[in-house]
N, C-alpha and C positions, 0 to 999 in steps of 0.2 A: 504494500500500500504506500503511494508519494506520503513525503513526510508533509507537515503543514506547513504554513508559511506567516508571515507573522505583520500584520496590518499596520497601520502607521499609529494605531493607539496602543499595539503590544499584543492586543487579543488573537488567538489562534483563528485563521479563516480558514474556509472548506477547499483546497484548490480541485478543479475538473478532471476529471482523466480525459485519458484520450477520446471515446466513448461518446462524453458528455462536449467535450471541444466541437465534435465533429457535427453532435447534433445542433449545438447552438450556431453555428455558422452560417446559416440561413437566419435566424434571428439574433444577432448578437447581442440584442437589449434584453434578452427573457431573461429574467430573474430567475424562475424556476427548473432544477431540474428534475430530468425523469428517471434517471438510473437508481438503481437500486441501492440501499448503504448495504455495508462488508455486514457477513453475517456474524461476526462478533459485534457488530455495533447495532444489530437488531434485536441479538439476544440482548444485550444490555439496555437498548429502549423497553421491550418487552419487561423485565425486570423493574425498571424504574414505574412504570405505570402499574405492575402487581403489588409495589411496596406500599400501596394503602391496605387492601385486601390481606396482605401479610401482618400488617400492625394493628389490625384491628380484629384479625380471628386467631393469629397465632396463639395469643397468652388466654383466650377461651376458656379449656379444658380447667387453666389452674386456680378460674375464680372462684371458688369455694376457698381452695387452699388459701390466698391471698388472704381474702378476709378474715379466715380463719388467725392467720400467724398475723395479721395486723388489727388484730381485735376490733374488726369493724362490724357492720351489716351487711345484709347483700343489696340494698337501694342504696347506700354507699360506694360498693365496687361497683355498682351500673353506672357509678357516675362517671369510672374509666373510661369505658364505651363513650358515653356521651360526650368526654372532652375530648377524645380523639378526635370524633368526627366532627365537633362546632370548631375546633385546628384547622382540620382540613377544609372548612369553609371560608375560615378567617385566611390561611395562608395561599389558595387559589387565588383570592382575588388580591392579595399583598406582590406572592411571584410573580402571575401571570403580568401583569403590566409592569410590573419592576424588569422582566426579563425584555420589554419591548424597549425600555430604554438602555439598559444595560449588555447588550446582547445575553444567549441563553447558557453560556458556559458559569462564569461568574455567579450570577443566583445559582444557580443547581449545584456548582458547589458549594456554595456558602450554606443552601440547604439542608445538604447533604452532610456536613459536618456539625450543623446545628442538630440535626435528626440522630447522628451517631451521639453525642453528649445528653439528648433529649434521654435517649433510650438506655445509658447508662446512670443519668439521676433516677429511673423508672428501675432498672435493678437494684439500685444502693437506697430507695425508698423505707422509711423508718416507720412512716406513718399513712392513714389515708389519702389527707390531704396534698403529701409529697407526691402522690402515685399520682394521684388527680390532675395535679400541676403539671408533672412529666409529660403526662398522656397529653394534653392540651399541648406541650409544645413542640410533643411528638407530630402530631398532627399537621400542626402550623408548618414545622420543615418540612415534614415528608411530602406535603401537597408540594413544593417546588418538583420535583422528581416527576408527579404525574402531569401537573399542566405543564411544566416545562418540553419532556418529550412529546405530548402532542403539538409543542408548539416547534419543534426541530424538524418534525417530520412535516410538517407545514412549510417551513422555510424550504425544505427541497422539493418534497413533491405537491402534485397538483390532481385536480380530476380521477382518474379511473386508479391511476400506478397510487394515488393517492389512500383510495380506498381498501383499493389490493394488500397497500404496505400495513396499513389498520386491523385488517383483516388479518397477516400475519403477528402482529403485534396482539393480539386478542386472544391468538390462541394460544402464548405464552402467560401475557397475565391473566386470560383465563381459570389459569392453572391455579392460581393462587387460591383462590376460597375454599377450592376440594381441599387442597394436598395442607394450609394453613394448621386446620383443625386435627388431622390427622397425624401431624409434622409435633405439634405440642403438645398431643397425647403420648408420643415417643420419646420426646424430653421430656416429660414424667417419669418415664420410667427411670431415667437414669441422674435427673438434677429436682427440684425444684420451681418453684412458679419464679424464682427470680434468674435463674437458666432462662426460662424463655426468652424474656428481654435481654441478658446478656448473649441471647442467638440472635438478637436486631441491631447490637451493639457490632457483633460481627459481621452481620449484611450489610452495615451502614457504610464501613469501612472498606468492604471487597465493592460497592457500586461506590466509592470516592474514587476508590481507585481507577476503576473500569472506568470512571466519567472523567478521570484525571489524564488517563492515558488513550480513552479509542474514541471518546468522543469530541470530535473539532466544533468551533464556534461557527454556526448556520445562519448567522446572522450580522453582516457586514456592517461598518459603521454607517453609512449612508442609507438604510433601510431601518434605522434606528431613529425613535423619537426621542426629542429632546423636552427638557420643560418637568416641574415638578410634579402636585397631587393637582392642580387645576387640570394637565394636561391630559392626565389618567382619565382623572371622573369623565373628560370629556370626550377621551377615548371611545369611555365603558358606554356612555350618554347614545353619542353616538353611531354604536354599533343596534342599541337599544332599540335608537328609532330608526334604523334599518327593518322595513316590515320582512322583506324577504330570511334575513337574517332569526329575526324573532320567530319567525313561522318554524325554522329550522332545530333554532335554541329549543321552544316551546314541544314540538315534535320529538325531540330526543329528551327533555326532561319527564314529561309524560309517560314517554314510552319505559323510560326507566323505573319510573314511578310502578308500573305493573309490573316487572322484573322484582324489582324492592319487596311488593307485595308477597308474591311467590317465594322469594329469602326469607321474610324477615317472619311470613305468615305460616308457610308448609309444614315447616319442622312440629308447631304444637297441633296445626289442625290435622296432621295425616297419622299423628302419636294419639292423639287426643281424641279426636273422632273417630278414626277409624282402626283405633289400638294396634298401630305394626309397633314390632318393636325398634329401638334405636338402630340397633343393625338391618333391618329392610328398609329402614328409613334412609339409612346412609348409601344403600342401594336404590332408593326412588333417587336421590339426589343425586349419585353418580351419572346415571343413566340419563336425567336431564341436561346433568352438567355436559357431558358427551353430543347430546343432542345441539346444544348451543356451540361447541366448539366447533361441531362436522358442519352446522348452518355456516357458521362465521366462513370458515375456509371453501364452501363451495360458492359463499356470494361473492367472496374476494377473487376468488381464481378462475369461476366460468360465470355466474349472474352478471354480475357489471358489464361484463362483454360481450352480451347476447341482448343488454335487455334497457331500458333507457332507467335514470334513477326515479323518476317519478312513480314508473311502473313498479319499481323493485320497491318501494317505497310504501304506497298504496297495499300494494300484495301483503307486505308482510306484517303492517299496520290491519288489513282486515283480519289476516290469519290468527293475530292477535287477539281481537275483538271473538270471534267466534270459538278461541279457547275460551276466554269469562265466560261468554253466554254458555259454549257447552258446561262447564262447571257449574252453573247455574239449573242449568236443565237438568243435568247428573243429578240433583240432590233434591231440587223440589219437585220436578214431573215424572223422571224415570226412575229416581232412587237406586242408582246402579254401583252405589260404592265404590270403591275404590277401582273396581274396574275401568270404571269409564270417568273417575278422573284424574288418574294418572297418567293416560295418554294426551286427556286437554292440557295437562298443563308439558308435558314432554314436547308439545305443537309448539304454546307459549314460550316454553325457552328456544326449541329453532329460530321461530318468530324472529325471536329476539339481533339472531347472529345475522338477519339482513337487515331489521331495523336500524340499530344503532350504528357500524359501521357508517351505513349511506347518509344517515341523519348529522354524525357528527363530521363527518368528510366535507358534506356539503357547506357544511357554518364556519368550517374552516376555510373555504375556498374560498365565502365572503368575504373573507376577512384579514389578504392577505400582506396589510401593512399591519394588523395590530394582532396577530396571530396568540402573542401571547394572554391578550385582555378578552379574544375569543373563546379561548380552554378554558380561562378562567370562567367563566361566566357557564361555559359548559358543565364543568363539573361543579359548580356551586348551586347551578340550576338539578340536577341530579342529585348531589347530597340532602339538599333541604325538602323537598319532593320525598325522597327515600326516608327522610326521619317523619316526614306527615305521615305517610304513610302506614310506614310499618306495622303504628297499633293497631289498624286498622282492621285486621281480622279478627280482634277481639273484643270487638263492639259490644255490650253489652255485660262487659263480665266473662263472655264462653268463648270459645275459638269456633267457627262456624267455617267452613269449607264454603256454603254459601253466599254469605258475605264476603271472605277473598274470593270468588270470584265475579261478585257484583264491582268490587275495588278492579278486579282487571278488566274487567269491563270498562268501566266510567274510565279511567286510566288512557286505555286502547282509542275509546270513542274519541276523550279531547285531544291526544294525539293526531290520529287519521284527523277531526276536526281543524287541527292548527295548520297540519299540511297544505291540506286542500282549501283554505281561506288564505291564507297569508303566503304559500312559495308559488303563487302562479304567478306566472309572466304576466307584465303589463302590470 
Protein backbone atom coordinates (compact mmCIF):
# COMPACT_ATOMS: atom_id res chain seq x y z
CA UNK A 1 0.00 0.00 0.00
CA UNK A 2 1.69 3.81 -1.11
CA UNK A 3 2.75 5.38 2.17
CA UNK A 4 0.77 8.73 2.93
CA UNK A 5 1.71 11.94 2.27
CA UNK A 6 1.60 14.76 4.46
CA UNK A 7 -0.61 18.18 3.76
CA UNK A 8 0.58 21.58 4.23
CA UNK A 9 -1.30 21.44 8.00
CA UNK A 10 0.61 18.17 8.83
CA UNK A 11 -2.40 15.86 8.72
CA UNK A 12 -2.12 12.46 6.84
CA UNK A 13 -4.02 12.76 3.24
CA UNK A 14 -5.46 9.75 1.33
CA UNK A 15 -3.08 9.70 -1.91
CA UNK A 16 -4.91 7.69 -5.34
CA UNK A 17 -3.43 4.76 -6.65
CA UNK A 18 -3.06 4.09 -9.81
CA UNK A 19 -6.65 2.76 -10.37
CA UNK A 20 -8.21 5.70 -8.84
CA UNK A 21 -5.69 8.25 -11.00
CA UNK A 22 -6.83 6.78 -14.19
CA UNK A 23 -10.56 6.84 -13.31
CA UNK A 24 -10.51 10.47 -12.36
CA UNK A 25 -8.88 11.68 -15.55
CA UNK A 26 -11.91 12.36 -17.34
CA UNK A 27 -13.15 14.29 -14.39
CA UNK A 28 -10.31 15.61 -12.41
CA UNK A 29 -12.40 17.94 -10.03
CA UNK A 30 -14.55 14.71 -8.59
CA UNK A 31 -13.81 14.66 -5.19
CA UNK A 32 -15.04 11.36 -4.61
CA UNK A 33 -13.65 8.07 -5.01
CA UNK A 34 -14.83 4.79 -6.14
CA UNK A 35 -12.30 2.03 -5.28
CA UNK A 36 -12.58 0.14 -2.60
CA UNK A 37 -10.37 0.75 0.91
CA UNK A 38 -7.53 -2.27 1.63
CA UNK A 39 -9.30 -4.83 3.42
CA UNK A 40 -7.59 -4.23 6.70
CA UNK A 41 -8.91 -0.81 6.72
CA UNK A 42 -12.52 -2.36 6.25
CA UNK A 43 -12.04 -4.79 8.82
CA UNK A 44 -11.09 -1.85 11.20
CA UNK A 45 -14.06 0.44 9.94
CA UNK A 46 -16.26 -2.56 10.41
CA UNK A 47 -14.92 -2.72 14.15
CA UNK A 48 -15.14 0.80 14.82
CA UNK A 49 -18.91 1.18 14.13
CA UNK A 50 -19.50 -2.49 16.34
CA UNK A 51 -17.68 -0.63 19.35
CA UNK A 52 -21.17 0.79 20.40
CA UNK A 53 -22.82 -2.62 20.32
CA UNK A 54 -19.67 -4.20 22.01
CA UNK A 55 -19.82 -1.59 25.04
CA UNK A 56 -23.04 -1.66 25.62
CA UNK A 57 -23.81 -5.62 25.63
CA UNK A 58 -20.58 -6.97 26.52
CA UNK A 59 -20.59 -6.21 30.50
CA UNK A 60 -24.55 -7.63 30.26
CA UNK A 61 -24.16 -11.06 31.72
CA UNK A 62 -22.19 -9.57 34.91
CA UNK A 63 -24.86 -7.08 36.02
CA UNK A 64 -26.17 -8.93 38.93
CA UNK A 65 -22.43 -9.51 39.81
CA UNK A 66 -21.67 -5.62 39.63
CA UNK A 67 -24.30 -4.63 41.85
CA UNK A 68 -23.87 -7.31 43.99
CA UNK A 69 -19.96 -6.53 44.81
CA UNK A 70 -20.96 -2.78 44.68
CA UNK A 71 -23.77 -2.85 47.04
CA UNK A 72 -26.05 -1.39 44.99
CA UNK A 73 -29.61 -2.01 43.34
CA UNK A 74 -30.55 -3.32 40.16
CA UNK A 75 -32.42 0.30 38.97
CA UNK A 76 -29.02 1.54 39.87
CA UNK A 77 -26.93 -0.79 37.52
CA UNK A 78 -29.67 0.11 34.78
CA UNK A 79 -28.53 3.32 35.08
CA UNK A 80 -25.08 1.97 33.39
CA UNK A 81 -27.04 1.17 30.22
CA UNK A 82 -28.66 4.39 30.29
CA UNK A 83 -25.56 6.46 30.59
CA UNK A 84 -23.84 4.75 27.86
CA UNK A 85 -26.38 5.23 25.46
CA UNK A 86 -27.43 9.24 26.52
CA UNK A 87 -23.00 9.25 25.78
CA UNK A 88 -23.53 8.05 22.63
CA UNK A 89 -26.04 10.61 21.85
CA UNK A 90 -24.35 13.57 23.50
CA UNK A 91 -20.98 12.42 21.72
CA UNK A 92 -22.42 11.92 17.81
CA UNK A 93 -23.57 15.17 17.71
CA UNK A 94 -20.18 16.66 19.75
CA UNK A 95 -17.64 14.21 16.87
CA UNK A 96 -19.70 14.39 14.06
CA UNK A 97 -19.37 18.08 13.39
CA UNK A 98 -16.00 18.52 15.23
CA UNK A 99 -14.70 15.87 12.68
CA UNK A 100 -16.13 18.30 9.77
CA UNK A 101 -13.88 20.93 10.95
CA UNK A 102 -11.16 19.17 12.16
CA UNK A 103 -10.79 16.43 9.60
CA UNK A 104 -11.60 12.75 10.73
CA UNK A 105 -8.40 11.38 11.91
CA UNK A 106 -7.75 13.75 14.92
CA UNK A 107 -11.29 13.34 16.73
CA UNK A 108 -11.24 9.42 16.23
CA UNK A 109 -8.21 9.43 17.93
CA UNK A 110 -8.78 11.74 20.56
CA UNK A 111 -11.90 9.54 20.98
CA UNK A 112 -10.50 6.67 20.98
CA UNK A 113 -8.04 7.33 23.73
CA UNK A 114 -10.62 9.07 25.66
CA UNK A 115 -12.87 5.73 25.36
CA UNK A 116 -9.72 3.43 26.39
CA UNK A 117 -9.24 5.71 29.84
CA UNK A 118 -13.31 5.86 29.96
CA UNK A 119 -13.29 2.15 30.10
CA UNK A 120 -10.42 1.68 32.42
CA UNK A 121 -12.12 4.39 35.29
CA UNK A 122 -15.25 1.62 34.58
CA UNK A 123 -12.94 -1.21 35.73
CA UNK A 124 -11.12 0.46 38.72
CA UNK A 125 -14.91 1.79 39.77
CA UNK A 126 -15.37 1.66 43.80
CA UNK A 127 -18.66 2.65 43.65
CA UNK A 128 -22.04 3.02 41.64
CA UNK A 129 -21.87 6.35 40.93
CA UNK A 130 -18.09 5.94 39.52
CA UNK A 131 -19.49 3.11 37.11
CA UNK A 132 -22.22 5.42 36.18
CA UNK A 133 -19.98 8.26 35.26
CA UNK A 134 -17.45 5.85 33.40
CA UNK A 135 -20.29 4.45 31.33
CA UNK A 136 -21.43 8.13 30.27
CA UNK A 137 -18.10 8.93 29.08
CA UNK A 138 -17.70 5.66 27.71
CA UNK A 139 -20.38 6.43 25.51
CA UNK A 140 -19.47 10.06 24.65
CA UNK A 141 -15.97 8.78 23.18
CA UNK A 142 -16.90 5.61 21.76
CA UNK A 143 -19.73 7.52 19.58
CA UNK A 144 -16.50 9.39 17.68
CA UNK A 145 -15.58 5.71 16.36
CA UNK A 146 -19.17 5.03 14.90
CA UNK A 147 -20.10 8.46 13.23
CA UNK A 148 -16.80 9.11 12.43
CA UNK A 149 -16.34 5.85 10.20
CA UNK A 150 -19.58 6.41 8.52
CA UNK A 151 -18.25 9.77 7.94
CA UNK A 152 -14.80 8.21 6.20
CA UNK A 153 -16.53 6.14 4.09
CA UNK A 154 -18.57 9.16 2.81
CA UNK A 155 -15.58 11.15 2.05
CA UNK A 156 -14.53 8.22 -0.44
CA UNK A 157 -17.37 6.74 -1.68
CA UNK A 158 -20.55 7.74 -3.31
CA UNK A 159 -23.90 6.04 -4.67
CA UNK A 160 -24.11 2.20 -5.35
CA UNK A 161 -19.96 1.39 -4.34
CA UNK A 162 -21.33 3.58 -1.41
CA UNK A 163 -23.97 1.39 -0.32
CA UNK A 164 -22.09 -1.84 -1.23
CA UNK A 165 -19.16 -0.75 1.06
CA UNK A 166 -22.01 -0.25 4.05
CA UNK A 167 -23.21 -3.26 3.33
CA UNK A 168 -19.85 -4.83 3.86
CA UNK A 169 -19.31 -3.00 6.91
CA UNK A 170 -22.62 -4.31 8.46
CA UNK A 171 -21.84 -7.50 8.27
CA UNK A 172 -18.89 -7.19 10.45
CA UNK A 173 -20.57 -4.80 13.19
CA UNK A 174 -23.21 -6.87 12.80
CA UNK A 175 -21.54 -9.37 14.44
CA UNK A 176 -21.22 -7.54 17.54
CA UNK A 177 -24.72 -7.87 19.51
CA UNK A 178 -24.77 -11.90 18.86
CA UNK A 179 -21.19 -12.63 19.64
CA UNK A 180 -21.02 -9.36 22.69
CA UNK A 181 -23.30 -11.38 25.03
CA UNK A 182 -21.96 -14.53 24.54
CA UNK A 183 -18.10 -13.12 24.55
CA UNK A 184 -18.97 -11.95 28.46
CA UNK A 185 -20.52 -14.85 29.51
CA UNK A 186 -16.99 -16.55 28.77
CA UNK A 187 -15.20 -13.97 30.70
CA UNK A 188 -17.06 -15.03 33.41
CA UNK A 189 -15.89 -17.96 33.42
CA UNK A 190 -12.46 -17.01 33.89
CA UNK A 191 -12.34 -13.20 35.59
CA UNK A 192 -14.99 -11.04 36.98
CA UNK A 193 -17.58 -8.37 35.91
CA UNK A 194 -14.42 -5.88 36.18
CA UNK A 195 -12.50 -8.22 33.38
CA UNK A 196 -15.07 -7.39 31.05
CA UNK A 197 -14.27 -3.67 30.92
CA UNK A 198 -10.70 -4.38 31.35
CA UNK A 199 -11.42 -6.41 27.78
CA UNK A 200 -12.72 -2.78 26.27
CA UNK A 201 -9.71 -1.24 27.92
CA UNK A 202 -7.83 -3.68 25.58
CA UNK A 203 -10.03 -3.14 22.32
CA UNK A 204 -9.67 0.47 22.99
CA UNK A 205 -6.06 0.24 22.43
CA UNK A 206 -5.76 -2.49 19.58
CA UNK A 207 -8.53 0.02 17.24
CA UNK A 208 -5.99 3.27 18.58
CA UNK A 209 -3.70 1.46 17.01
CA UNK A 210 -5.28 0.03 13.92
CA UNK A 211 -6.64 3.92 13.41
CA UNK A 212 -3.11 5.14 14.30
CA UNK A 213 -1.49 3.12 11.64
CA UNK A 214 -4.19 1.92 8.50
CA UNK A 215 -6.33 4.54 8.72
CA UNK A 216 -5.37 7.97 6.58
CA UNK A 217 -7.18 11.22 6.82
CA UNK A 218 -10.23 11.25 4.17
CA UNK A 219 -10.69 14.50 4.58
CA UNK A 220 -8.60 17.26 2.95
CA UNK A 221 -8.18 20.77 4.30
CA UNK A 222 -10.13 22.57 1.69
CA UNK A 223 -13.33 20.35 2.02
CA UNK A 224 -13.17 21.31 5.73
CA UNK A 225 -15.28 23.85 7.51
CA UNK A 226 -14.12 26.42 9.39
CA UNK A 227 -15.85 28.75 12.04
CA UNK A 228 -16.94 27.66 15.75
CA UNK A 229 -20.58 26.36 17.47
CA UNK A 230 -22.45 29.16 15.25
CA UNK A 231 -21.02 27.32 12.30
CA UNK A 232 -22.10 23.72 13.41
CA UNK A 233 -25.68 24.49 14.70
CA UNK A 234 -25.88 25.93 11.24
CA UNK A 235 -24.57 23.18 9.61
CA UNK A 236 -26.87 20.79 11.64
CA UNK A 237 -29.85 23.65 10.88
CA UNK A 238 -29.25 23.32 7.62
CA UNK A 239 -29.03 19.87 6.69
CA UNK A 240 -32.54 19.91 8.98
CA UNK A 241 -34.27 21.91 6.58
CA UNK A 242 -33.05 19.91 3.71
CA UNK A 243 -36.61 18.05 3.19
CA UNK A 244 -35.06 15.42 0.97
CA UNK A 245 -32.41 14.86 3.57
CA UNK A 246 -35.07 14.76 6.45
CA UNK A 247 -37.31 12.20 4.57
CA UNK A 248 -34.11 10.02 4.57
CA UNK A 249 -32.80 10.95 8.36
CA UNK A 250 -36.75 10.40 9.27
CA UNK A 251 -36.82 6.99 7.17
CA UNK A 252 -33.81 5.33 8.71
CA UNK A 253 -34.79 6.58 12.31
CA UNK A 254 -38.00 4.85 12.09
CA UNK A 255 -37.04 2.03 10.42
CA UNK A 256 -34.62 1.59 13.33
CA UNK A 257 -37.03 2.24 15.69
CA UNK A 258 -38.84 -1.21 14.76
CA UNK A 259 -35.50 -3.15 14.65
CA UNK A 260 -35.19 -1.60 18.41
CA UNK A 261 -38.49 -2.84 19.07
CA UNK A 262 -37.67 -6.56 18.03
CA UNK A 263 -34.16 -6.07 20.43
CA UNK A 264 -35.16 -4.52 23.05
CA UNK A 265 -38.90 -6.26 23.12
CA UNK A 266 -38.37 -10.24 21.85
CA UNK A 267 -36.11 -11.55 24.56
CA UNK A 268 -39.08 -11.10 27.52
CA UNK A 269 -42.04 -11.57 25.01
CA UNK A 270 -40.90 -15.00 23.40
CA UNK A 271 -39.56 -16.12 27.28
CA UNK A 272 -42.55 -14.71 28.71
CA UNK A 273 -45.36 -15.55 26.50
CA UNK A 274 -44.45 -18.13 24.95
CA UNK A 275 -42.16 -19.82 27.65
CA UNK A 276 -38.94 -21.11 25.39
CA UNK A 277 -36.24 -21.27 27.35
CA UNK A 278 -33.17 -18.81 27.38
CA UNK A 279 -31.37 -21.22 25.04
CA UNK A 280 -34.14 -21.43 22.13
CA UNK A 281 -34.24 -18.03 22.63
CA UNK A 282 -30.80 -17.49 21.89
CA UNK A 283 -31.49 -19.72 18.83
CA UNK A 284 -34.63 -17.55 17.69
CA UNK A 285 -32.18 -14.63 17.85
CA UNK A 286 -29.28 -16.38 16.16
CA UNK A 287 -31.24 -17.26 13.37
CA UNK A 288 -32.77 -13.72 12.93
CA UNK A 289 -29.41 -12.36 13.54
CA UNK A 290 -28.33 -14.42 10.31
CA UNK A 291 -31.25 -13.51 8.56
CA UNK A 292 -30.25 -9.74 8.71
CA UNK A 293 -26.74 -10.27 7.89
CA UNK A 294 -27.49 -12.76 4.53
CA UNK A 295 -30.38 -9.60 3.77
CA UNK A 296 -27.48 -6.96 4.27
CA UNK A 297 -24.93 -8.66 1.82
CA UNK A 298 -27.38 -9.71 -0.81
CA UNK A 299 -28.62 -5.86 -1.02
CA UNK A 300 -25.07 -4.63 -1.18
CA UNK A 301 -23.77 -7.09 -3.71
CA UNK A 302 -26.78 -7.82 -6.21
CA UNK A 303 -30.14 -5.45 -5.17
CA UNK A 304 -28.43 -2.09 -5.72
CA UNK A 305 -27.43 -3.21 -9.10
CA UNK A 306 -30.40 -4.71 -10.49
CA UNK A 307 -32.87 -2.58 -8.95
CA UNK A 308 -33.26 1.49 -8.45
CA UNK A 309 -33.08 2.63 -4.48
CA UNK A 310 -36.44 3.81 -4.33
CA UNK A 311 -37.74 0.48 -5.39
CA UNK A 312 -35.35 -1.35 -2.98
CA UNK A 313 -36.55 1.10 -0.59
CA UNK A 314 -40.35 0.86 -0.65
CA UNK A 315 -39.94 -3.10 -0.93
CA UNK A 316 -38.34 -3.47 2.10
CA UNK A 317 -40.13 -0.76 4.13
CA UNK A 318 -43.52 -2.74 3.04
CA UNK A 319 -41.80 -6.07 3.88
CA UNK A 320 -41.40 -4.56 7.05
CA UNK A 321 -44.99 -3.23 7.74
CA UNK A 322 -46.45 -6.67 6.82
CA UNK A 323 -44.05 -8.59 9.41
CA UNK A 324 -46.06 -6.03 12.46
CA UNK A 325 -49.26 -6.72 10.87
CA UNK A 326 -48.51 -10.40 10.58
CA UNK A 327 -47.57 -10.42 14.30
CA UNK A 328 -50.47 -8.93 14.90
CA UNK A 329 -52.64 -11.25 13.05
CA UNK A 330 -50.48 -14.22 14.60
CA UNK A 331 -51.93 -13.42 18.15
CA UNK A 332 -55.37 -11.82 17.91
CA UNK A 333 -57.08 -13.60 14.61
CA UNK A 334 -55.18 -16.96 14.04
CA UNK A 335 -53.45 -17.54 17.44
CA UNK A 336 -50.66 -19.56 15.81
CA UNK A 337 -48.00 -19.18 18.42
CA UNK A 338 -44.90 -19.19 18.14
CA UNK A 339 -45.19 -20.65 14.90
CA UNK A 340 -46.07 -18.03 12.92
CA UNK A 341 -44.27 -15.53 14.80
CA UNK A 342 -41.09 -16.28 14.54
CA UNK A 343 -41.00 -16.37 10.92
CA UNK A 344 -42.76 -12.58 10.96
CA UNK A 345 -40.22 -11.33 12.77
CA UNK A 346 -37.15 -13.42 10.87
CA UNK A 347 -38.88 -11.22 7.55
CA UNK A 348 -38.47 -8.17 9.88
CA UNK A 349 -34.84 -8.50 10.60
CA UNK A 350 -34.15 -9.36 6.51
CA UNK A 351 -36.20 -6.21 6.04
CA UNK A 352 -34.06 -4.61 7.98
CA UNK A 353 -30.60 -5.46 5.87
CA UNK A 354 -32.09 -3.56 2.61
CA UNK A 355 -33.69 -0.89 4.65
CA UNK A 356 -31.18 0.64 6.51
CA UNK A 357 -28.00 0.29 4.28
CA UNK A 358 -30.19 2.31 1.39
CA UNK A 359 -31.70 4.72 3.80
CA UNK A 360 -28.52 5.66 5.46
CA UNK A 361 -26.24 5.77 2.14
CA UNK A 362 -28.78 7.90 0.76
CA UNK A 363 -28.59 10.82 3.79
CA UNK A 364 -25.13 10.54 3.26
CA UNK A 365 -24.90 11.28 -0.28
CA UNK A 366 -26.94 14.43 0.68
CA UNK A 367 -24.62 15.60 2.44
CA UNK A 368 -21.46 15.51 1.11
CA UNK A 369 -19.80 18.63 2.45
CA UNK A 370 -20.96 18.03 6.06
CA UNK A 371 -20.71 14.22 6.18
CA UNK A 372 -19.75 14.30 9.50
CA UNK A 373 -22.96 16.59 11.05
CA UNK A 374 -24.95 13.92 8.67
CA UNK A 375 -23.85 10.47 10.81
CA UNK A 376 -24.32 12.42 13.53
CA UNK A 377 -27.72 13.31 13.29
CA UNK A 378 -28.01 9.75 11.93
CA UNK A 379 -27.30 7.88 14.73
CA UNK A 380 -28.75 10.39 17.37
CA UNK A 381 -31.96 10.14 15.40
CA UNK A 382 -31.79 6.07 15.99
CA UNK A 383 -30.48 6.05 19.58
CA UNK A 384 -33.30 8.39 20.86
CA UNK A 385 -36.06 6.55 18.78
CA UNK A 386 -34.43 3.10 20.19
CA UNK A 387 -34.75 4.32 23.80
CA UNK A 388 -38.61 5.53 23.14
CA UNK A 389 -39.12 2.60 22.05
CA UNK A 390 -37.92 -0.07 23.77
CA UNK A 391 -40.41 -0.10 26.61
CA UNK A 392 -42.76 -0.26 24.60
CA UNK A 393 -43.71 -3.87 24.51
CA UNK A 394 -44.42 -3.71 27.86
CA UNK A 395 -47.30 -1.56 27.98
CA UNK A 396 -49.35 -2.16 30.53
CA UNK A 397 -47.24 -3.96 33.04
CA UNK A 398 -47.13 -7.46 30.78
CA UNK A 399 -44.94 -8.15 27.61
CA UNK A 400 -47.50 -8.62 24.95
CA UNK A 401 -46.10 -10.15 21.57
CA UNK A 402 -49.15 -8.12 20.26
CA UNK A 403 -48.38 -4.87 21.11
CA UNK A 404 -44.50 -5.29 19.70
CA UNK A 405 -45.99 -5.84 16.83
CA UNK A 406 -48.46 -3.15 16.67
CA UNK A 407 -44.93 -0.94 17.75
CA UNK A 408 -43.49 -2.45 14.39
CA UNK A 409 -46.06 -1.77 12.62
CA UNK A 410 -46.63 2.06 13.51
CA UNK A 411 -42.79 2.15 13.27
CA UNK A 412 -42.66 0.54 9.50
CA UNK A 413 -45.81 2.71 8.51
CA UNK A 414 -44.10 6.22 9.45
CA UNK A 415 -41.03 5.10 7.93
CA UNK A 416 -42.44 3.83 4.35
CA UNK A 417 -44.78 7.35 5.33
CA UNK A 418 -41.44 9.70 5.48
CA UNK A 419 -40.02 8.08 2.40
CA UNK A 420 -42.65 8.46 0.18
CA UNK A 421 -43.68 12.23 1.28
CA UNK A 422 -40.54 13.95 1.67
CA UNK A 423 -37.45 11.89 -0.91
CA UNK A 424 -39.50 12.53 -4.04
CA UNK A 425 -38.05 14.47 -6.63
CA UNK A 426 -39.38 17.93 -7.35
Amino acid sequence: MPGPTVGSDGDQTLPLRPQEVAAETPQPAAPFATAPFAPATVITLGSLVALGPLTTDLYLPALPDLTADLHSTAPAAQLTLTGSLIGMVIGQLLFGPLSDRLGRRRPMLAGLVAYTVASALCAFAGSMPVLVAGRLLQGVAGSAALVIARAVVRDRLEGTAMIRFMATMGLISGLAPIVAPLAGAQLLRVTDWRGTFVALVVLGVALTAACAFGVRETLPPERRHGGGLGTTVRAIGGLLRDRVFLGYLLTSTFAFGALFAYVGGSSVVLQDVYRISSQTYSLVFAVNSVALLAATQLNGRVLVQRYSERTLLVSGLTVAALAGASVVLCTTVWDTGLAGVWPALTLLMASMGVILPSANGQALTMAPHAAGSASALLGTGTFLCGAVVAPLSSLGGHPSATVLGAVVLGCALLALASFLSLCRKG
